[in-house]
N, C-alpha and C positions, 0 to 999 in steps of 0.2 A: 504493500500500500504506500510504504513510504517512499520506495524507489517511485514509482509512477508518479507521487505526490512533486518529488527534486524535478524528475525530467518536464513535468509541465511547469513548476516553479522557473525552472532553466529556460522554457521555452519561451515563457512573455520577460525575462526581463532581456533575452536575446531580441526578442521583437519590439521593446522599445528603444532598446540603444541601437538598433538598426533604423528604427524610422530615423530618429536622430541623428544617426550619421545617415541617411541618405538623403534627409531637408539638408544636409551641411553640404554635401555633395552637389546636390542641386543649384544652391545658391555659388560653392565655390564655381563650377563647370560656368556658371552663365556670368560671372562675373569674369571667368579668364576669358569665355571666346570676346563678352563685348568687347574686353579690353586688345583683343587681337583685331576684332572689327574696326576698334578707333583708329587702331595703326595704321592698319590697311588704311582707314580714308584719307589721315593725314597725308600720306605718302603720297596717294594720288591728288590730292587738294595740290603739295608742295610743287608738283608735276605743271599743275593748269597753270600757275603763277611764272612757270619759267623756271624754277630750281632745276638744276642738273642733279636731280636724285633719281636711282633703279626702282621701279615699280614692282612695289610689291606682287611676288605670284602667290594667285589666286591657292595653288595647288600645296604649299608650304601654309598656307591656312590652314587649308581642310586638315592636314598631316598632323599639326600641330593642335585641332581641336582631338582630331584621335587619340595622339597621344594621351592630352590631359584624362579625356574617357577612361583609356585603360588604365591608368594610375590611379585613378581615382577608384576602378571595380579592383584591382589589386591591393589600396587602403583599405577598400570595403571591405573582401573576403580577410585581409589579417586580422581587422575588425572584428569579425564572426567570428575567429577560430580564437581567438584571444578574450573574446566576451562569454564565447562558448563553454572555458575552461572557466573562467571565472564566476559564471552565473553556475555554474553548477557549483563547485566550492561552496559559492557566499548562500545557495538554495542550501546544501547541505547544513552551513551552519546557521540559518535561518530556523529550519526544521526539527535542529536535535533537542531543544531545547523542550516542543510537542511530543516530539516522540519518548523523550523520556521519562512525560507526565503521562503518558500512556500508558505504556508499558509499567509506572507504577500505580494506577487505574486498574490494567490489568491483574498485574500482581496480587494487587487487594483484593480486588474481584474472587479471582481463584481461590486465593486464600482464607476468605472468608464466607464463600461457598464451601469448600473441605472441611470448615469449621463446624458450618450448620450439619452436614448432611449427618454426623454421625450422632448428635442430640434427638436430630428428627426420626432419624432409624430405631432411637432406644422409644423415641416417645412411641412411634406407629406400635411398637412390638406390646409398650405397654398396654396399650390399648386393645389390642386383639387380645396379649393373654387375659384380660379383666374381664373382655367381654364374650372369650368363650368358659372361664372361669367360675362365672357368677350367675346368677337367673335373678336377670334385671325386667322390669315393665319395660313397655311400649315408650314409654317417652326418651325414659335414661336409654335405652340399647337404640333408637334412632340419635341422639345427642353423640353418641361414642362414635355410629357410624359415620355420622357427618363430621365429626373430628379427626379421623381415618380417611376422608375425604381432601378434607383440608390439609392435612399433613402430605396429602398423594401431591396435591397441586406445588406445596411448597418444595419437595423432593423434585418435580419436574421442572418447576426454578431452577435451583440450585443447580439443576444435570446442564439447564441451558447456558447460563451464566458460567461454567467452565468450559463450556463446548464456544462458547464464542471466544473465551480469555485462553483455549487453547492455542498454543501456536508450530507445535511439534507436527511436522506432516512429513509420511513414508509410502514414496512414490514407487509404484511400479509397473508393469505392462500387464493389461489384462482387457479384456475383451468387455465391454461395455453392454452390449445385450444384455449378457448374462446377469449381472447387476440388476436390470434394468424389472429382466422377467420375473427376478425373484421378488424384488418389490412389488410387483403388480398383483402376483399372485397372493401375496400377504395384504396387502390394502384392497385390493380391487378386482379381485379374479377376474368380473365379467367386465373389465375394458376391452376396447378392442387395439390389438397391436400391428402394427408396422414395424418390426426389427429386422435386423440383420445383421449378421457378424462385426464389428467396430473396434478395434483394437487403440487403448489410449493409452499414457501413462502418469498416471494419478495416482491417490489414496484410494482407495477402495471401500472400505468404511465410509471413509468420510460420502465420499458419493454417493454409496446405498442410503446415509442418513438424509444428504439431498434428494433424492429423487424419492424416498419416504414423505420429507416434509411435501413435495410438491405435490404427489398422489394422494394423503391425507386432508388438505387442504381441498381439493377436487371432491374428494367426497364427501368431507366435512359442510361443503356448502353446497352440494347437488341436490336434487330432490332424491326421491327412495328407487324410482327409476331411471337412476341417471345413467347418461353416456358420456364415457371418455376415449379419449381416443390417444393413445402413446405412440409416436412418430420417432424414431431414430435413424438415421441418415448422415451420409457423408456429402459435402459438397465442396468442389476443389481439395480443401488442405484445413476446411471445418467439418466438426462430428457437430453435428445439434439434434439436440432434444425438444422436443417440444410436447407438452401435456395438454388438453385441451378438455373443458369442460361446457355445460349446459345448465350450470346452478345462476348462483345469481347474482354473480360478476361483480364491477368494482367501481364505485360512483368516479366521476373525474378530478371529483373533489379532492378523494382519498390516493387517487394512481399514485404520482406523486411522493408519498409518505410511505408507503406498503412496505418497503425496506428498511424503516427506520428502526429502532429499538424502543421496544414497548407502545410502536403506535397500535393504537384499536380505534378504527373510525367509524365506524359503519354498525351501528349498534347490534342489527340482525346476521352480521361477521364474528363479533365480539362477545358473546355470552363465555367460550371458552376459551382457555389457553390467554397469555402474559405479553403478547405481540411479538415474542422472540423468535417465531418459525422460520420465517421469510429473511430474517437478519444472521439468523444461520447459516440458510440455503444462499445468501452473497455473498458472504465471509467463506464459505467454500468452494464457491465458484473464481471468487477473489485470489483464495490461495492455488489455484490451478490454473489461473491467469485467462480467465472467460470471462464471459460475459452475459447477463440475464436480464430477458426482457419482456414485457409482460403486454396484453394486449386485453382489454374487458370491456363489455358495456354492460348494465345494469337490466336484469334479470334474462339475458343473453349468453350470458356465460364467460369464461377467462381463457387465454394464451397464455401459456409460460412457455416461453422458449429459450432453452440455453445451449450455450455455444464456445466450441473448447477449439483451440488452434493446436495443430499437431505440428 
């Protein structure tokens, strides 16, 4: 993230010290030929009056605006390679200073999700053994479930919030179908697929967990008959995925924000889950150097399509 963060940081401040020197450019180049234009007329004016002076040629003009041209695109290009080197440097040290409030962001994150998860594991356990333990009424044994409940949803916090603050990733070569079918068949049996053999080299996990979030999603908001349809395919020197639903898509309001962390817009989207899905399935598309793009209109259904460069 942060690499891509420096090279676009690098790239506008390369694009404004190039307009800069190309307004300079500009104004030098026109201020040198008028001043060879003035020459020239002198020389001829001195002519009409009777001076024995050699008339200036026309073609030592032109020769001489040329030259100035190319000196000036060879100022320019040392310009670029010279701003090039520096605007990355000065992005870099621009940047460290975020990325190290990040990464201690992260840190805490993690580490303060490992903290909870094993409180919450003793408390869920407490709770089961009480409540298969004891012969409680109606009210108390609903109270304990819904506490069991609650505990489930905080546990699946805590799994997301390390899964985003993780950063450890182990790539290898493996055939992308196969991933692809085994999610489907766990979330979604009766989709219908488009695959075919795809060979990438990724995380593997990590990917099953993407392409889980995205099929979960699909049926989490489809009707009870719904249809989806898993597309995988190569084009040129891209593998893309694309998952496609008929639920009930995504106001334009919301498009927009869908990636962010803990956004829930759409209140008939939002009844479950912490808005962390979709900010996973980036963050792993991210670390595999793709790209994810969505397409919805409101009670029409959604495109997710993603896209990995080999």
């Amino acid at each position: 993230m942060f690499y891509q963060a420096r090279i676009k940081l690098t790239a506008w401040y390369l694009l404004v010290i190039m307009v800069v020197s190309g307004f300079f450019s500009v104004v030098i180049y026109r201020v040198q030929t008028s001043e060879l234009e003035r020459f020239n007329r002198v020389q001829l004016e001195r002519i009409q009056f009777g001076f024995r002076i050699k008339i200036t040629n026309p073609d030592l003009i032109e020769e001489s605006k040329e030259r100035i041209r190319l000196r000036l695109i060879y100022v320019n290009l040392i310009i670029l390679f010279v701003s090039g080197i520096g605007g990355y440097i000065l992005a870099g040290r621009t940047l460290a200073p975020i990325q190290v409030m990040l990464d201690d962001q992260s840190r805490f994150v993690a580490d303060a999700s490992h903290e909870l998860r094993t409180p919450l594991t003793s408390l869920k356990t407490a709770f089961e053994v009480f409540l298969r333990g004891h012969k409680l009424n109606v009210q108390i044994s609903n109270l304990i479930n819904e506490s069991i409940t609650e505990v489930d949803k905080l546990q699946l916090l805590t799994s997301s919030l390390l899964r985003l603050s993780k950063t450890k990733k182990i790539f290898e070569r493996f055939d992308l179908s196969v991933i692809v079918k085994k999610s489907a068949l766990i979330i979604c049996p009766q989709a219908k697929t488009i695959l075919k053999e795809e060979w990438i080299k990724g995380d593997p996990i990590a990917l099953e967990e993407l392409i889980v979030i995205l099929l979960d999603n699909a049926v989490k908001y489809s009707p009870k008959n719904y249809d989806i349809k898993i597309v995988l395919k190569k084009i040129r020197n891209l593998i893309v995925l694309t998952i496609t639903d008929r639920g009930l898509g995504i106001s334009e309001e919301d498009l927009p924000h869908i990636f962010e962390r803990f956004y829930r817009g759409d209140k008939t989207r939002s009844s479950n889950g912490f808005g962390l899905g979709l900010s996973i399935a980036k963050k792993i598309v991210s670390e595999h150097g793709g790209t994810i793009n969505v397409r919805s209109q409101l009670n029409k259904g959604s495109t997710f399509q993603v896209t990995f460069s080999l």
